[in-house]
C-alpha positions, 0 to 999 in steps of 0.5 A: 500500500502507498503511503500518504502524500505529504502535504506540499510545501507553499513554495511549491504549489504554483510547480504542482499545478502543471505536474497535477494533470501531466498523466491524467491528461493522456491517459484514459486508464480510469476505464481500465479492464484487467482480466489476468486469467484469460490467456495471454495469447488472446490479449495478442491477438487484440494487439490490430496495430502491428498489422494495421499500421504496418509494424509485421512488415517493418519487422522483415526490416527491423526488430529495434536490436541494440537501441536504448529507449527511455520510458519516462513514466511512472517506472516500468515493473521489469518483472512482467512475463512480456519484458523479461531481459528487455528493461536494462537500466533505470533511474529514479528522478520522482525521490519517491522510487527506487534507484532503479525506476523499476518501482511504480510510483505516482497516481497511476502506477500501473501507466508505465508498464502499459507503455513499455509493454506496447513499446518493447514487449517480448511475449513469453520468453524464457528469462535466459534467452535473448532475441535474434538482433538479425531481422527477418520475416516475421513468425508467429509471435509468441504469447503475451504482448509483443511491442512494436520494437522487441528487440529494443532495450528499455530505461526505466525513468520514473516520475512521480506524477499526477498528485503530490509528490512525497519527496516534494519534487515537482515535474519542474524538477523531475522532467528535466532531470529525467531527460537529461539521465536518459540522454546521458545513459544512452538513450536514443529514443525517449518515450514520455507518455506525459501531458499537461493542459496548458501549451506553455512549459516551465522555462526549468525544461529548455535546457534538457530538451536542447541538451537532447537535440544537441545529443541527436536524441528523438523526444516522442510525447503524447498530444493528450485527451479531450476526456482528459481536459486537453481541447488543444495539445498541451506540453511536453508536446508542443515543445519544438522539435518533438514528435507528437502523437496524436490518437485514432479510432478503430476507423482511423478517423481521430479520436473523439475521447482519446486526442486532443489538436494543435499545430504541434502534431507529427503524426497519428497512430491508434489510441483504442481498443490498447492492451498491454501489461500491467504490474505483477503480470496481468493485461488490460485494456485501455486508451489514450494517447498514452498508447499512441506514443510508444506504438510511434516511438518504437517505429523510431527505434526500428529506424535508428536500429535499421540506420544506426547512424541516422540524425534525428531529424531524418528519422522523424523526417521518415516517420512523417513523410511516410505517412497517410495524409487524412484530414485537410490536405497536407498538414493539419491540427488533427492529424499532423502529417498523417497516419502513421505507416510503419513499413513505408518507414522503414522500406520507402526511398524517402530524401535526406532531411537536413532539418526537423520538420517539426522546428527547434528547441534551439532556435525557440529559446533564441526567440522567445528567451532571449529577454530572459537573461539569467540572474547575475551572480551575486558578489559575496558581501565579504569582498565589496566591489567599489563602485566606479567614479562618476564621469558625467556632472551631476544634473542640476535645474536651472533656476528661473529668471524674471523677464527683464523689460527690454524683453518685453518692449521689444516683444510688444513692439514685434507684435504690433508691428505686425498687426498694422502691417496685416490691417494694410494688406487688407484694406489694399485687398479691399480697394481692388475688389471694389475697384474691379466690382464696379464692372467685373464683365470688363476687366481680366488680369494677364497671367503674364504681366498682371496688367489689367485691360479692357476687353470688348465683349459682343452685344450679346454677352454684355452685362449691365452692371446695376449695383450703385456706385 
Protein backbone atom coordinates (compact mmCIF):
# COMPACT_ATOMS: atom_id res chain seq x y z
CA UNK A 1 0.00 0.00 0.00
CA UNK A 2 1.02 3.55 -0.69
CA UNK A 3 1.99 5.71 1.53
CA UNK A 4 0.20 9.17 2.36
CA UNK A 5 1.49 12.11 0.11
CA UNK A 6 2.57 14.88 2.39
CA UNK A 7 1.31 17.92 2.13
CA UNK A 8 3.09 20.11 -0.29
CA UNK A 9 5.04 22.66 0.52
CA UNK A 10 3.97 26.84 -0.12
CA UNK A 11 6.71 27.26 -2.39
CA UNK A 12 5.77 24.59 -4.32
CA UNK A 13 2.36 24.69 -5.00
CA UNK A 14 2.32 27.04 -8.33
CA UNK A 15 5.06 23.79 -9.77
CA UNK A 16 2.46 21.05 -8.53
CA UNK A 17 -0.22 22.89 -10.94
CA UNK A 18 1.34 21.72 -14.06
CA UNK A 19 2.53 18.24 -12.60
CA UNK A 20 -1.18 17.75 -11.29
CA UNK A 21 -2.80 16.95 -14.91
CA UNK A 22 0.56 15.63 -16.68
CA UNK A 23 -0.55 11.87 -16.50
CA UNK A 24 -4.10 12.21 -16.49
CA UNK A 25 -4.32 14.20 -19.34
CA UNK A 26 -3.04 11.30 -21.52
CA UNK A 27 -4.27 8.50 -20.49
CA UNK A 28 -7.78 7.03 -20.20
CA UNK A 29 -6.91 4.42 -17.74
CA UNK A 30 -9.88 5.07 -15.38
CA UNK A 31 -11.61 2.59 -17.71
CA UNK A 32 -9.05 0.11 -17.34
CA UNK A 33 -10.35 -3.60 -17.87
CA UNK A 34 -7.99 -6.34 -16.37
CA UNK A 35 -8.97 -9.80 -16.76
CA UNK A 36 -5.01 -11.67 -15.60
CA UNK A 37 -6.98 -15.22 -16.23
CA UNK A 38 -7.61 -15.30 -19.54
CA UNK A 39 -4.84 -16.40 -21.83
CA UNK A 40 -2.06 -14.15 -22.95
CA UNK A 41 -2.22 -15.01 -26.38
CA UNK A 42 -5.88 -13.69 -26.57
CA UNK A 43 -4.77 -10.26 -25.49
CA UNK A 44 -2.19 -10.79 -28.61
CA UNK A 45 -4.46 -11.10 -30.79
CA UNK A 46 -6.22 -7.90 -29.79
CA UNK A 47 -2.83 -6.06 -30.50
CA UNK A 48 -4.55 -4.87 -34.53
CA UNK A 49 -1.86 -2.36 -34.67
CA UNK A 50 1.06 -4.10 -35.51
CA UNK A 51 -0.90 -5.32 -38.62
CA UNK A 52 -2.71 -2.27 -39.23
CA UNK A 53 -0.01 0.25 -39.25
CA UNK A 54 2.17 -1.93 -40.89
CA UNK A 55 4.71 -2.76 -37.97
CA UNK A 56 4.55 -7.03 -39.18
CA UNK A 57 6.02 -5.61 -42.42
CA UNK A 58 8.62 -3.32 -40.99
CA UNK A 59 9.67 -6.10 -38.82
CA UNK A 60 11.01 -8.30 -42.22
CA UNK A 61 13.47 -4.85 -41.98
CA UNK A 62 13.99 -4.29 -38.04
CA UNK A 63 13.22 -5.54 -34.62
CA UNK A 64 14.74 -2.49 -32.80
CA UNK A 65 18.12 -4.50 -31.87
CA UNK A 66 20.75 -2.52 -29.82
CA UNK A 67 18.63 0.60 -29.48
CA UNK A 68 18.01 2.00 -25.98
CA UNK A 69 14.60 3.83 -25.34
CA UNK A 70 13.89 5.74 -22.46
CA UNK A 71 10.27 5.49 -20.71
CA UNK A 72 9.63 8.42 -18.51
CA UNK A 73 6.74 7.25 -16.81
CA UNK A 74 5.74 6.13 -13.71
CA UNK A 75 8.78 3.17 -13.66
CA UNK A 76 8.21 0.07 -15.71
CA UNK A 77 7.89 -3.35 -13.36
CA UNK A 78 10.81 -5.10 -15.10
CA UNK A 79 9.43 -8.43 -13.89
CA UNK A 80 6.33 -8.63 -16.23
CA UNK A 81 6.33 -12.13 -18.28
CA UNK A 82 6.42 -9.80 -21.87
CA UNK A 83 9.60 -7.76 -20.53
CA UNK A 84 11.97 -10.10 -19.16
CA UNK A 85 15.55 -9.33 -20.37
CA UNK A 86 14.00 -6.28 -22.27
CA UNK A 87 14.46 -3.32 -19.32
CA UNK A 88 18.22 -2.88 -18.84
CA UNK A 89 18.66 0.21 -16.84
CA UNK A 90 16.99 2.84 -14.98
CA UNK A 91 16.80 5.74 -12.87
CA UNK A 92 14.62 7.19 -10.25
CA UNK A 93 14.35 11.20 -10.71
CA UNK A 94 10.44 11.36 -8.52
CA UNK A 95 12.85 10.71 -4.95
CA UNK A 96 9.94 8.62 -4.14
CA UNK A 97 11.01 5.36 -6.08
CA UNK A 98 13.94 3.36 -6.19
CA UNK A 99 17.24 3.91 -7.67
CA UNK A 100 16.46 1.76 -10.43
CA UNK A 101 12.97 3.17 -11.90
CA UNK A 102 11.64 -0.24 -11.51
CA UNK A 103 9.23 0.99 -8.64
CA UNK A 104 5.74 2.48 -9.98
CA UNK A 105 5.23 5.40 -8.28
CA UNK A 106 2.59 8.47 -8.69
CA UNK A 107 -1.37 8.45 -9.07
CA UNK A 108 -1.20 5.68 -11.81
CA UNK A 109 1.40 3.41 -11.22
CA UNK A 110 0.40 0.85 -13.41
CA UNK A 111 0.86 3.57 -16.65
CA UNK A 112 4.41 2.72 -17.05
CA UNK A 113 4.32 -0.55 -17.56
CA UNK A 114 1.20 -0.14 -20.04
CA UNK A 115 3.64 1.76 -22.44
CA UNK A 116 6.90 -0.43 -22.01
CA UNK A 117 4.66 -3.32 -22.72
CA UNK A 118 3.26 -1.61 -26.25
CA UNK A 119 6.86 -0.31 -26.92
CA UNK A 120 9.06 -3.47 -26.24
CA UNK A 121 7.27 -6.28 -25.25
CA UNK A 122 8.63 -9.59 -25.62
CA UNK A 123 5.77 -12.15 -25.08
CA UNK A 124 6.62 -15.22 -23.18
CA UNK A 125 10.07 -16.00 -23.26
CA UNK A 126 12.46 -17.73 -21.10
CA UNK A 127 14.05 -15.35 -18.93
CA UNK A 128 17.50 -16.92 -20.48
CA UNK A 129 17.01 -16.20 -23.77
CA UNK A 130 17.50 -13.11 -25.91
CA UNK A 131 16.18 -12.17 -29.06
CA UNK A 132 17.77 -12.52 -32.70
CA UNK A 133 19.24 -8.98 -33.47
CA UNK A 134 19.08 -10.18 -37.27
CA UNK A 135 15.73 -9.35 -38.66
CA UNK A 136 13.76 -11.31 -40.55
CA UNK A 137 10.19 -12.30 -41.93
CA UNK A 138 8.15 -12.35 -39.04
CA UNK A 139 6.89 -15.70 -37.45
CA UNK A 140 4.41 -16.44 -35.15
CA UNK A 141 4.85 -14.40 -32.10
CA UNK A 142 4.90 -15.95 -29.10
CA UNK A 143 2.10 -15.24 -26.24
CA UNK A 144 1.71 -12.13 -24.28
CA UNK A 145 2.29 -8.50 -25.60
CA UNK A 146 4.68 -8.08 -28.39
CA UNK A 147 5.72 -4.40 -28.66
CA UNK A 148 6.45 -2.57 -31.82
CA UNK A 149 10.14 -2.78 -31.12
CA UNK A 150 11.02 -6.06 -29.04
CA UNK A 151 14.43 -6.36 -29.69
CA UNK A 152 14.70 -2.75 -28.47
CA UNK A 153 16.43 -2.26 -24.75
CA UNK A 154 14.20 -0.02 -22.24
CA UNK A 155 15.44 2.72 -19.33
CA UNK A 156 13.20 2.81 -16.86
CA UNK A 157 12.88 6.54 -15.85
CA UNK A 158 10.31 7.21 -13.17
CA UNK A 159 8.24 10.35 -12.03
CA UNK A 160 6.02 10.90 -9.67
CA UNK A 161 3.09 12.49 -11.27
CA UNK A 162 -0.33 13.26 -11.08
CA UNK A 163 -0.62 14.17 -7.30
CA UNK A 164 1.76 15.15 -4.52
CA UNK A 165 4.97 14.05 -4.65
CA UNK A 166 6.31 12.73 -1.41
CA UNK A 167 9.67 13.72 -1.78
CA UNK A 168 8.29 17.16 -2.94
CA UNK A 169 9.92 17.09 -6.39
CA UNK A 170 7.87 18.89 -8.88
CA UNK A 171 7.58 17.77 -12.59
CA UNK A 172 9.70 21.48 -12.83
CA UNK A 173 12.48 19.23 -11.34
CA UNK A 174 11.58 15.76 -12.13
CA UNK A 175 11.11 16.01 -16.05
CA UNK A 176 14.30 17.82 -16.83
CA UNK A 177 16.40 15.68 -14.51
CA UNK A 178 14.57 12.81 -16.26
CA UNK A 179 15.87 13.61 -19.81
CA UNK A 180 18.98 14.63 -19.22
CA UNK A 181 19.58 10.96 -17.34
CA UNK A 182 18.02 9.31 -20.18
CA UNK A 183 20.11 11.18 -22.91
CA UNK A 184 23.39 10.63 -20.92
CA UNK A 185 22.79 6.90 -20.37
CA UNK A 186 22.27 6.43 -23.85
CA UNK A 187 19.22 6.51 -24.62
CA UNK A 188 18.38 7.08 -28.47
CA UNK A 189 14.71 7.34 -28.42
CA UNK A 190 12.99 8.87 -25.36
CA UNK A 191 9.05 7.89 -24.71
CA UNK A 192 7.33 10.40 -22.35
CA UNK A 193 3.73 9.03 -22.50
CA UNK A 194 3.05 12.55 -20.11
CA UNK A 195 0.92 15.54 -20.66
CA UNK A 196 -0.42 18.75 -19.27
CA UNK A 197 -3.41 21.00 -20.28
CA UNK A 198 -1.71 24.05 -20.98
CA UNK A 199 0.74 24.78 -24.07
CA UNK A 200 3.40 26.80 -22.12
CA UNK A 201 6.13 24.76 -20.31
CA UNK A 202 8.19 25.84 -17.15
CA UNK A 203 11.11 27.76 -18.82
CA UNK A 204 13.05 24.87 -15.95
CA UNK A 205 12.65 22.28 -19.13
CA UNK A 206 14.99 24.33 -22.03
CA UNK A 207 17.89 23.35 -21.34
CA UNK A 208 17.39 19.30 -21.12
CA UNK A 209 15.19 19.19 -24.30
CA UNK A 210 18.04 21.48 -26.34
CA UNK A 211 20.61 19.24 -24.29
CA UNK A 212 18.51 16.11 -26.26
CA UNK A 213 18.67 18.00 -29.57
CA UNK A 214 22.11 18.75 -29.23
CA UNK A 215 22.75 14.90 -28.34
CA UNK A 216 20.59 13.65 -31.62
CA UNK A 217 18.23 12.10 -29.01
CA UNK A 218 14.16 11.75 -30.98
CA UNK A 219 11.68 13.03 -27.96
CA UNK A 220 8.41 11.22 -28.71
CA UNK A 221 5.19 12.51 -26.46
CA UNK A 222 1.53 12.05 -26.26
CA UNK A 223 -0.96 15.43 -27.68
CA UNK A 224 -3.39 14.46 -24.87
CA UNK A 225 -7.05 13.68 -24.35
CA UNK A 226 -10.05 15.98 -24.53
CA UNK A 227 -11.58 13.30 -21.94
CA UNK A 228 -8.60 14.16 -20.04
CA UNK A 229 -9.17 18.05 -20.11
CA UNK A 230 -6.80 18.54 -23.29
CA UNK A 231 -9.06 20.60 -26.15
CA UNK A 232 -5.88 21.51 -27.54
CA UNK A 233 -2.17 19.94 -27.18
CA UNK A 234 -0.52 20.61 -24.24
CA UNK A 235 3.33 20.39 -23.18
CA UNK A 236 5.65 18.42 -23.49
CA UNK A 237 4.13 18.07 -26.71
CA UNK A 238 4.12 21.43 -28.06
CA UNK A 239 7.68 21.64 -27.11
CA UNK A 240 9.63 22.31 -30.77
CA UNK A 241 11.47 19.52 -32.42
CA UNK A 242 9.35 16.70 -30.59
CA UNK A 243 7.38 14.43 -32.43
CA UNK A 244 3.92 14.35 -31.13
CA UNK A 245 1.35 11.67 -31.12
CA UNK A 246 -1.96 12.49 -31.68
CA UNK A 247 -4.67 9.46 -31.30
CA UNK A 248 -7.02 7.02 -33.54
CA UNK A 249 -10.01 5.12 -33.53
CA UNK A 250 -10.92 1.83 -34.96
CA UNK A 251 -11.55 3.57 -38.08
CA UNK A 252 -8.59 5.79 -38.25
CA UNK A 253 -10.50 8.82 -38.06
CA UNK A 254 -9.30 10.84 -34.96
CA UNK A 255 -10.21 10.09 -31.69
CA UNK A 256 -13.33 11.84 -30.14
CA UNK A 257 -12.04 10.91 -26.31
CA UNK A 258 -8.52 9.85 -26.98
CA UNK A 259 -6.64 13.35 -28.76
CA UNK A 260 -6.79 16.25 -28.40
CA UNK A 261 -5.47 19.17 -31.64
CA UNK A 262 -2.87 21.77 -32.24
CA UNK A 263 -0.39 22.69 -34.88
CA UNK A 264 2.29 20.86 -32.81
CA UNK A 265 1.09 17.11 -34.11
CA UNK A 266 3.96 14.78 -36.31
CA UNK A 267 1.94 12.04 -36.79
CA UNK A 268 -1.14 9.95 -35.78
CA UNK A 269 -1.37 6.35 -34.65
CA UNK A 270 -4.46 4.14 -32.56
CA UNK A 271 -5.26 5.31 -29.39
CA UNK A 272 -8.38 2.29 -28.69
CA UNK A 273 -9.15 -0.75 -28.13
CA UNK A 274 -4.76 -0.60 -26.44
CA UNK A 275 -3.66 -3.65 -24.47
CA UNK A 276 -0.92 -4.17 -22.67
CA UNK A 277 0.64 -5.32 -19.49
CA UNK A 278 0.06 -4.19 -16.02
CA UNK A 279 2.39 -4.57 -12.89
CA UNK A 280 2.69 -8.22 -11.29
CA UNK A 281 1.94 -9.91 -14.70
CA UNK A 282 -1.52 -9.13 -15.61
CA UNK A 283 -3.24 -7.32 -19.33
CA UNK A 284 -5.58 -4.64 -19.54
CA UNK A 285 -7.12 -2.75 -21.97
CA UNK A 286 -7.12 0.94 -22.31
CA UNK A 287 -6.92 4.28 -24.37
CA UNK A 288 -5.21 7.14 -24.82
CA UNK A 289 -2.55 8.60 -26.47
CA UNK A 290 -0.51 7.39 -23.79
CA UNK A 291 -0.55 4.26 -26.01
CA UNK A 292 -0.24 6.02 -29.38
CA UNK A 293 3.21 7.24 -28.20
CA UNK A 294 5.09 4.10 -27.66
CA UNK A 295 3.39 2.38 -30.68
CA UNK A 296 5.27 5.60 -32.82
CA UNK A 297 8.35 5.77 -30.54
CA UNK A 298 9.08 2.13 -31.47
CA UNK A 299 8.72 2.58 -35.07
CA UNK A 300 11.63 5.33 -34.16
CA UNK A 301 13.67 2.51 -32.63
CA UNK A 302 13.29 0.10 -35.85
CA UNK A 303 14.61 3.17 -37.87
CA UNK A 304 17.59 4.07 -35.66
CA UNK A 305 18.45 0.25 -35.44
CA UNK A 306 17.91 -0.30 -39.38
CA UNK A 307 20.39 3.13 -39.64
CA UNK A 308 22.35 3.36 -36.60
CA UNK A 309 23.85 6.47 -37.92
CA UNK A 310 20.93 8.28 -38.80
CA UNK A 311 20.01 12.11 -37.05
CA UNK A 312 17.35 12.83 -35.50
CA UNK A 313 15.97 14.64 -37.73
CA UNK A 314 15.84 12.40 -40.56
CA UNK A 315 14.19 9.73 -38.52
CA UNK A 316 11.26 11.90 -37.74
CA UNK A 317 11.80 13.43 -41.30
CA UNK A 318 10.88 9.06 -42.18
CA UNK A 319 8.09 8.81 -39.85
CA UNK A 320 6.39 11.71 -41.16
CA UNK A 321 6.90 11.92 -44.86
CA UNK A 322 5.99 8.49 -44.93
CA UNK A 323 2.82 8.95 -43.53
CA UNK A 324 -1.03 8.63 -44.77
CA UNK A 325 -2.35 12.02 -45.39
CA UNK A 326 -6.04 12.46 -43.57
CA UNK A 327 -7.71 15.30 -42.81
CA UNK A 328 -7.18 18.55 -44.56
CA UNK A 329 -4.54 18.08 -47.29
CA UNK A 330 -1.33 18.36 -46.16
CA UNK A 331 -0.50 19.01 -42.63
CA UNK A 332 -3.31 19.69 -40.31
CA UNK A 333 -4.03 20.03 -36.38
CA UNK A 334 -5.97 16.75 -36.11
CA UNK A 335 -3.85 14.67 -37.85
CA UNK A 336 -0.23 16.08 -38.30
CA UNK A 337 1.42 14.98 -41.04
CA UNK A 338 -0.68 11.71 -41.29
CA UNK A 339 -1.50 8.32 -40.48
CA UNK A 340 1.48 6.54 -39.12
CA UNK A 341 2.82 3.59 -41.64
CA UNK A 342 5.41 1.75 -40.14
CA UNK A 343 6.51 -0.04 -43.12
CA UNK A 344 6.79 2.75 -45.81
CA UNK A 345 9.06 3.94 -42.83
CA UNK A 346 11.37 1.78 -42.70
CA UNK A 347 11.41 0.49 -46.78
CA UNK A 348 10.29 3.96 -48.74
CA UNK A 349 13.17 5.84 -50.63
CA UNK A 350 12.39 8.75 -48.50
CA UNK A 351 15.38 12.08 -49.34
CA UNK A 352 17.61 13.07 -46.92
CA UNK A 353 16.25 15.82 -44.27
CA UNK A 354 18.56 18.36 -43.43
CA UNK A 355 16.35 19.92 -40.69
CA UNK A 356 13.47 18.73 -38.21
CA UNK A 357 10.17 19.47 -39.83
CA UNK A 358 8.71 19.52 -36.84
CA UNK A 359 11.39 23.14 -35.71
CA UNK A 360 13.72 23.56 -32.89
CA UNK A 361 14.17 23.77 -29.42
CA UNK A 362 17.03 25.93 -30.30
CA UNK A 363 16.10 28.37 -32.46
CA UNK A 364 12.95 28.54 -29.76
CA UNK A 365 15.00 29.77 -26.90
CA UNK A 366 16.90 32.37 -29.43
CA UNK A 367 13.42 33.92 -29.89
CA UNK A 368 11.36 33.88 -27.32
CA UNK A 369 14.03 33.90 -24.29
CA UNK A 370 16.18 36.00 -25.36
CA UNK A 371 14.84 38.51 -22.98
CA UNK A 372 15.13 36.33 -20.06
CA UNK A 373 18.50 36.96 -19.03
CA UNK A 374 19.79 34.67 -16.15
CA UNK A 375 20.31 36.13 -12.87
CA UNK A 376 23.73 37.58 -12.37
CA UNK A 377 25.66 36.04 -9.69
CA UNK A 378 25.66 37.96 -6.84
CA UNK A 379 29.44 39.16 -5.49
CA UNK A 380 29.74 37.70 -1.79
CA UNK A 381 29.21 40.52 0.87
CA UNK A 382 32.73 39.78 2.30
CA UNK A 383 34.56 41.37 -0.93
CA UNK A 384 32.59 44.50 -1.79
CA UNK A 385 33.43 45.62 -5.24
CA UNK A 386 33.98 49.55 -5.42
CA UNK A 387 31.65 51.47 -7.38
CA UNK A 388 33.41 53.48 -10.38
CA UNK A 389 33.60 57.34 -10.25
CA UNK A 390 31.24 59.06 -11.69
CA UNK A 391 32.11 60.76 -15.45
CA UNK A 392 29.25 62.98 -16.13
CA UNK A 393 28.46 66.20 -13.76
CA UNK A 394 25.82 65.93 -11.60
CA UNK A 395 22.21 67.29 -13.09
CA UNK A 396 21.09 70.20 -11.94
CA UNK A 397 17.97 72.70 -12.52
CA UNK A 398 18.36 75.75 -13.84
CA UNK A 399 16.72 78.25 -11.70
CA UNK A 400 14.22 80.57 -13.18
CA UNK A 401 14.70 84.13 -14.28
CA UNK A 402 12.04 87.26 -14.02
CA UNK A 403 11.83 88.51 -17.92
CA UNK A 404 13.78 91.88 -18.00
CA UNK A 405 11.58 94.98 -19.60
CA UNK A 406 13.60 95.34 -22.58
CA UNK A 407 12.39 91.89 -23.37
CA UNK A 408 9.47 92.64 -23.07
CA UNK A 409 9.27 96.14 -25.05
CA UNK A 410 10.69 94.55 -27.62
CA UNK A 411 8.16 91.84 -27.61
CA UNK A 412 5.20 94.18 -27.70
CA UNK A 413 6.87 96.20 -30.50
CA UNK A 414 7.06 92.95 -32.94
CA UNK A 415 3.56 92.04 -32.26
CA UNK A 416 2.14 95.28 -33.06
CA UNK A 417 4.02 95.85 -35.98
CA UNK A 418 2.85 93.10 -37.39
CA UNK A 419 -0.81 93.86 -36.68
CA UNK A 420 -0.62 97.23 -38.64
CA UNK A 421 1.36 95.70 -41.44
CA UNK A 422 -1.83 92.61 -41.76
CA UNK A 423 -4.72 95.54 -41.38
CA UNK A 424 -2.78 97.45 -44.53
CA UNK A 425 -2.51 94.37 -46.59
CA UNK A 426 -6.47 94.05 -46.05
CA UNK A 427 -7.74 97.19 -46.76
CA UNK A 428 -5.20 97.38 -50.45
CA UNK A 429 -7.31 93.99 -50.90
CA UNK A 430 -10.36 95.55 -50.39
CA UNK A 431 -9.72 98.51 -52.53
CA UNK A 432 -9.07 96.36 -55.83
CA UNK A 433 -12.07 94.11 -55.22
CA UNK A 434 -14.23 97.50 -55.14
CA UNK A 435 -12.25 98.72 -57.72
CA UNK A 436 -12.88 95.86 -60.20
CA UNK A 437 -16.56 95.22 -58.80
CA UNK A 438 -17.94 98.05 -60.07
CA UNK A 439 -17.77 96.39 -63.93
CA UNK A 440 -16.45 92.86 -63.34
CA UNK A 441 -17.53 91.70 -67.01
CA UNK A 442 -14.97 94.48 -68.50
CA UNK A 443 -11.87 93.57 -66.94
CA UNK A 444 -9.46 90.46 -66.96
CA UNK A 445 -5.99 90.11 -65.20
CA UNK A 446 -2.84 88.51 -67.58
CA UNK A 447 -1.34 85.78 -66.25
CA UNK A 448 1.73 87.14 -67.79
CA UNK A 449 2.18 90.54 -66.91
CA UNK A 450 -0.84 91.04 -64.37
CA UNK A 451 -1.99 94.44 -66.32
CA UNK A 452 -5.33 94.85 -66.45
CA UNK A 453 -7.17 95.57 -69.68
CA UNK A 454 -10.34 96.30 -71.42
CA UNK A 455 -11.85 93.77 -73.25
CA UNK A 456 -14.57 94.45 -75.70
CA UNK A 457 -17.41 91.97 -75.37
CA UNK A 458 -20.15 91.11 -78.19
CA UNK A 459 -23.76 92.58 -77.76
CA UNK A 460 -24.93 89.69 -76.73
CA UNK A 461 -22.66 88.55 -73.78
CA UNK A 462 -22.68 92.40 -72.22
CA UNK A 463 -23.52 92.85 -68.61
CA UNK A 464 -25.41 95.68 -67.07
CA UNK A 465 -23.81 96.37 -64.11
CA UNK A 466 -26.97 97.60 -61.97
CA UNK A 467 -25.23 97.68 -58.27
CA UNK A 468 -24.85 101.63 -57.03
CA UNK A 469 -21.57 103.25 -57.40
Amino acid sequence: MQSTPAPTPPARRAAAALAAVLLAACCLCAGLFTAPAAKADDWRDKEYWLADSGITKAWEVSKGAGVKVAVIDSGIDAQHPDLKGAVTGGYDASGSGQPDGQKSVGSKPEHGTLVATMLAGRGHQPASASPSPSPGPAGTPPDGVMGVAPEAQLLSVSTWLGSPNPSGKSDQDQIPEAVRWAVDNGAKVINISLGSTTPQWPQSWDAAFLYAEQKDVVIVAAAGNRVGGNTQVGAPATIPGVLTVAGLDRKNTASVDASSQGISIGVAAPAENLVGGLPGGSYAEWAGTSGSTPIVAGVAALIRSKWPDMSAEQVINRIVSTAKDAGAPGKDPLYGYGILNAEAALKADVPEATVNPLGTIAEWIRVHRRGNAAPATQVPSAAPVPSAAPTLPEATVPAAKAPSPRDSAIGAAVVIGFAVLFVAIIAAAAFQLRRASRNPALAREDPDTGVVERVNLSRESQVTDHRPS
